[in-house]
N, C-alpha and C positions, 0 to 999 in steps of 0.2 A: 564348836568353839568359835567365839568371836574375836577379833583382834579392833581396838583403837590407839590412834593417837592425838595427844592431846599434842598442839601448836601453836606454839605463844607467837602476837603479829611479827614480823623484821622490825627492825629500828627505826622510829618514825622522827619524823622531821618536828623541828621549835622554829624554826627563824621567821614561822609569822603569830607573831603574839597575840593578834585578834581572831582569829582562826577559833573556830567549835573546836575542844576535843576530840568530839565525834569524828569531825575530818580532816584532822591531819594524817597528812599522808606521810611515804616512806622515804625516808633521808639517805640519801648518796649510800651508805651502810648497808642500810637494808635491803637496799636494791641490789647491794653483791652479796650480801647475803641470803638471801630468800632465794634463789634459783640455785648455790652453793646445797642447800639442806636439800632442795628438791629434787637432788642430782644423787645425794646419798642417798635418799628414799627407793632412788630408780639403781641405784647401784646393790642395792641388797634385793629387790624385787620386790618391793612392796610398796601395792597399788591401793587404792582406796574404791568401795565399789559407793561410797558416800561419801561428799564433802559439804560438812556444815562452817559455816562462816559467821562471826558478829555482822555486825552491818557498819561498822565501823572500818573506813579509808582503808587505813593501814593494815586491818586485817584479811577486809578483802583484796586488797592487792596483795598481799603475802598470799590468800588464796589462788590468785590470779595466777600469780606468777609461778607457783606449783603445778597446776592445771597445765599448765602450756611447757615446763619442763617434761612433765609425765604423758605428755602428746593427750590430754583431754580438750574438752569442750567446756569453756567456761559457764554452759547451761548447768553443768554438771555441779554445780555448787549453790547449795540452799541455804541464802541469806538470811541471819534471823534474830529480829534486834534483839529478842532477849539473853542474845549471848554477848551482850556490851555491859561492859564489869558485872557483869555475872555474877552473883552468889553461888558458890557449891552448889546448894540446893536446887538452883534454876537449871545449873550445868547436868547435874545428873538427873534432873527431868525430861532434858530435852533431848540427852542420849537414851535416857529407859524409852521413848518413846518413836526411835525410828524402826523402819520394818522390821522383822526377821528374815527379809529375804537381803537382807546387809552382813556382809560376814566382817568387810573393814570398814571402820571409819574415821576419815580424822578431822577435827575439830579444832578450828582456827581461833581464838580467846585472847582472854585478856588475862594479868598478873591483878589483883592475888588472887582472885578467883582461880584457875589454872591450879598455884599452886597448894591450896586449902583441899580441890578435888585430887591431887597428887597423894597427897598426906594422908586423906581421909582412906583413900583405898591401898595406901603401906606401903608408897614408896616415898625414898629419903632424899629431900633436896630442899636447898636454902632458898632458892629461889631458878624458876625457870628463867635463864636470859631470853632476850628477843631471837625471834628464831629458832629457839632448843625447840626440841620435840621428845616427847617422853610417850613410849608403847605401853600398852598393857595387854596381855590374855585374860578377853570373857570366857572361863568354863561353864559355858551355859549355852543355851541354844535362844532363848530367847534375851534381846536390851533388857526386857521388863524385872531378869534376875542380876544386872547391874548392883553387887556389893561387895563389900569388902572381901570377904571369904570365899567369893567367884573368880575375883583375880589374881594376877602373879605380874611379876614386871616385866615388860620385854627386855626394854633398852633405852637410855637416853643418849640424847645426842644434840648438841649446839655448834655455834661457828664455832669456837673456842679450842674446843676438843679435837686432839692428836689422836685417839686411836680408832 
């Protein structure tokens, strides 16, 4: 059995208007939140033995800054542009396609991408906030059987959320 989670970037910063998309970074918010979720991750015990990242500011420093809650090495995170606004499609390519020597993996993204691949594999949400993190169990041994009918939901969890 495989386990992922999918991790929408922390709350990224507007207050420079000519700024790329691509690099805007994480706003006062995000930055208390992103090490907040990394800390529940490490409170329930669940490590990643992979982290993929968009290549996008914000999500990589939400990567970042997990990495170094969970006591890793920020080598440990495979930067990869085609997970910046993301199609479904791209997203669960890029997960059918890591080792099977991965049992966890989580995967740092973008909305609505994020939430399209949520949907498609049958779990129920309006939308991931910045920061949520949403689990699933692969019953499968290998990514490459990444489908609907292979998973089940773990758990979601964002800043927001009391329990």
């Amino acid at each position: 059995m495989k386990k992922f989670i999918l991790i929408r970037h922390a709350k990224s910063a507007w207050d420079q208007p000519f700024l790329q998309d691509h690099d805007r970074p994480l706003a006062e918010r995000g930055l208390k939140d992103a090490p907040k979720m990394a800390q529940r991750l490490k409170k329930k015990g669940i490590y990643p033995d992979l982290m993929v990242s968009s290549t996008a500011t914000r999500a990589l420093e939400t990567a970042k800054i997990t990495v170094k809650e969970l006591g890793y090495s920020k080598k440990e995170i495979k930067a990869d542009a085609h997970l910046y606004h993301a199609s479904p499609q791209a997203i669960l390519k890029i997960m059918r396609m890591q080792p099977d020597s991965v049992s966890t993996l989580f995967l740092f993204g973008h909305n609505p991408g994020l939430n399209e691949v949520i949907e498609y594999l049958g779990g129920k949400i309006d939308n991931l906030p910045t920061s949520g993190q949403f689990g699933f169990y692969l019953e499968a041994d290998s990514w490459e059987e990444l489908s609907p009918e292979r998973v089940k939901v773990w758990f979601l969890d964002f800043p927001k959320n009391k329990s």
